[in-house]
N, C-alpha and C positions, 0 to 999 in steps of 0.2 A: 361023295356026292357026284353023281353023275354031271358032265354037261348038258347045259338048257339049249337045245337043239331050236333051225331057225322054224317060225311057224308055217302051217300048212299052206295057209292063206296072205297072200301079198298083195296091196293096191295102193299104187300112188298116182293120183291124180292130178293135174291140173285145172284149174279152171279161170281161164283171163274173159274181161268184154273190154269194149266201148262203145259209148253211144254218143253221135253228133248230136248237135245242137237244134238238128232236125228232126231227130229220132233215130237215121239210119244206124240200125244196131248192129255188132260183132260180137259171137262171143265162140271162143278157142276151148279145146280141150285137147289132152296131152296126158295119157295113162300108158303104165304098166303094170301086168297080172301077173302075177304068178299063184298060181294053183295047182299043189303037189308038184309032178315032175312036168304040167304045164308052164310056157310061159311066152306071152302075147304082147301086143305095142299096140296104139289106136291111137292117132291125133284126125284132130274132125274141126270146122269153120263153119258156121252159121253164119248170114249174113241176111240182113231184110231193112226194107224202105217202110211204106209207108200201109204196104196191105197185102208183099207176100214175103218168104222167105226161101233162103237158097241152102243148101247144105253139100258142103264136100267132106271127106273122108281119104286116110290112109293107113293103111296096115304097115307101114314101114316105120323104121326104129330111128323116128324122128329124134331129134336131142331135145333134153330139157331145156325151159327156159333158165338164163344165167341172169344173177344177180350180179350187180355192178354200181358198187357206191350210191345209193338211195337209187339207183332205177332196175329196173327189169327188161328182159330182151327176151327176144323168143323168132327163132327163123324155123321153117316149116317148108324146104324146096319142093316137095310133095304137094303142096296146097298154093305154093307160091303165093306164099305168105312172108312179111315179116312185120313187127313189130315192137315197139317200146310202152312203158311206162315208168311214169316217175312221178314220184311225192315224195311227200313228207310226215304223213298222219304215220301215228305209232301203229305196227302191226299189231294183230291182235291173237293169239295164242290160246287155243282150250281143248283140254281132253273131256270131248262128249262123251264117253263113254267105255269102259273099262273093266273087264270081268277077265277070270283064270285062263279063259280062250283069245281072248285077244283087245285090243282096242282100236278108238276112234278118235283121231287127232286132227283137231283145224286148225291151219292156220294161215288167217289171212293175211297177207304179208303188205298188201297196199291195198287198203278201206278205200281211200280216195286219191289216184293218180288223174295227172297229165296222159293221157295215150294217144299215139298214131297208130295205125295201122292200114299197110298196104297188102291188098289180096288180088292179084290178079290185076285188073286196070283200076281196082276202085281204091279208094284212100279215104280212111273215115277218120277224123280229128274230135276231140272232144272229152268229156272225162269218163275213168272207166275204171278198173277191181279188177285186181290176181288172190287167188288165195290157192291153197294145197291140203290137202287132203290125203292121211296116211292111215291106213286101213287094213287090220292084222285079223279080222274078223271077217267073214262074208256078210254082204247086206241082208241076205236071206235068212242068218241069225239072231239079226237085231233086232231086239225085241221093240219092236217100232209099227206104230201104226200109221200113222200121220207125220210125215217131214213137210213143214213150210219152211223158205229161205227166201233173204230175200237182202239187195242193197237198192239205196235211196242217195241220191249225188248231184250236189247242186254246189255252185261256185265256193260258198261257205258254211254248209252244212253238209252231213252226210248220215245216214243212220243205215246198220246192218241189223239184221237177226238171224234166229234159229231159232225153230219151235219143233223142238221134238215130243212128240205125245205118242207115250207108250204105256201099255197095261198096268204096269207095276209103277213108275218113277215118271213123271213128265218133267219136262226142263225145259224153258225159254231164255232162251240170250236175247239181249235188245241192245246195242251200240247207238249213243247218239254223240254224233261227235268224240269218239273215243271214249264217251263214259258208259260204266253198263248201267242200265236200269233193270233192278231182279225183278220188279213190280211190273210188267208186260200183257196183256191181251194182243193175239196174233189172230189175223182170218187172212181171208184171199181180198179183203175189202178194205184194211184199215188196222196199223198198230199201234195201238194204247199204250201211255206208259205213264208214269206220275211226271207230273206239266207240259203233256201233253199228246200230239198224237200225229200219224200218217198216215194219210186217206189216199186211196188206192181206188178213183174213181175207174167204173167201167167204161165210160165215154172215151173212143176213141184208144183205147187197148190195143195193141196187138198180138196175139196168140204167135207164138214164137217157133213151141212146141207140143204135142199131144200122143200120146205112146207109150208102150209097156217097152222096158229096157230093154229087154232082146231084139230090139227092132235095131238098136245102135248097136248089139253085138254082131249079128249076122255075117259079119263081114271076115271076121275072125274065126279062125280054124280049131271054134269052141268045142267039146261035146256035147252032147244032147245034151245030160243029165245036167248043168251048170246051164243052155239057153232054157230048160224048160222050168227050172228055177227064177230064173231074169225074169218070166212070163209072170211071176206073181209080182210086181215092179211096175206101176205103172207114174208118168210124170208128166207135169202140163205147165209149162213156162210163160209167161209175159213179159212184154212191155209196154208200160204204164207211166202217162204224168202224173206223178206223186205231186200231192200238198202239204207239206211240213209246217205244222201247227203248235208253236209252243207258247206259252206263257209273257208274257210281257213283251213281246219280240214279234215283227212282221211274219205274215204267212211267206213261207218258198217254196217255189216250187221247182222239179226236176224229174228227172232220168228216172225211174226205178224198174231193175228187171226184177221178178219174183218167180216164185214154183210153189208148188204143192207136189210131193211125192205122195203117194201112196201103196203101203204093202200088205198082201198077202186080201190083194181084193180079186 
């Protein structure tokens, strides 16, 4: 029997935020590709107040964030960046999706941290999410129509999701506090779950981001044939005061950033 040679397709991502107390948001990204005898680096920093946002970018082969006894660290001298996070919520582990070609692996390693981070002269404190993301498959094969995602973080609650809606299988993850609920309704407005739910009013929203994914590759020494692909990719982010609504238990309220992916529109 032959060896199982490595796949064609390589992506590991990161993806850290935080958001003060005020709203001021952060949120980091930290990938590499590799595609065939391709291979590429990209760390990037969004940053926004109250009604615009800021973005920087690097094509250099920033280092991973490192793991460090329940926290998280991550420097970025390119972005002059650095920052931490720390908790204690159980990480949470799932493969979304897995066929003969490849799979799709989350994991978010801190639901609900502690974070600092400093970027240039600003310093934003407050609670915030790292998760990872490992991807043997290209997004352009996944049979996916619809990705919503989204975390919800408030001093002592928190609730994550995933709602993948695709042709053949659809699948919803709902985190509430660490427990899954398989019972879920997801929109860009509000998620349902049995005892209860999380309204994601429009008022006072911030659109965070809006664009077809080759808009973030550009920068990178892509070929066509992979940005003109990215082009069927398009994604729109917020943030939003979430109201967490459960059963016998006061309303919370908090932090929630969310997205809607959409492919092959």
């Amino acid at each position: 029997m032959g060896a199982v040679g490595k796949p064609n397709f390589e992506l590991s991502k990161w993806y850290l935020d935080a958001v003060g107390e005020d709203g001021e948001v952060f949120i980091g990204y930290r990938a590499a590709l590799r595609w065939r005898r391709l291979q590429a680096s990209y760390a990037a920093a969004l940053t926004g107040g109250a009604h615009e946002t800021r973005t920087a970018s690097s094509v250099r082969s920033e280092e991973e964030p490192v793991l460090r006894m329940g926290s998280l660290a991550w420097e970025a001298p390119a972005l002059e960046l650095q920052g931490t996070w720390t908790g204690n919520a159980p990480a949470l582990l799932r493969t979304l999706y897995e066929c003969p070609g490849g799979s799709v692996v989350w994991a978010c390693l801190f639901p609900r941290a502690e974070a600092g981070v400093r970027i240039g002269a600003r310093n934003i404190r407050g609670l915030g999410y790292a998760e990872r993301l490992e991807m043997t498959l290209p997004p352009w094969r996944l049979p996916l129509e619809t990705l919503r995602w989204g975390r919800f973080l408030s001093p002592d609650r928190f609730v994550v999701w995933i709602d993948w809606q695709a042709p053949e299988r659809s699948r919803t993850w709902v985190f509430v506090d660490g427990q899954e609920e398989r019972e879920a309704r997801v929109s860009e407005e509000e998620i349902s779950f049995e005892g209860g739910r999380l309204r994601l009013p429009q008022a006072g929203r911030l659109q965070l981001r809006d664009g077809r994914l080759s808009h973030l590759l550009r920068s990178l020494s892509l070929p066509l044939s992979l940005l003109c692909r990215a082009r069927a990719i398009h994604e729109t982010k917020w943030r939003t005061r979430g109201i967490l609504e459960c059963a016998g238990a006061p309303a919370v309220e908090g932090w929630a950033i969310h997205e809607v992916v959409r492919f092959r529109t």
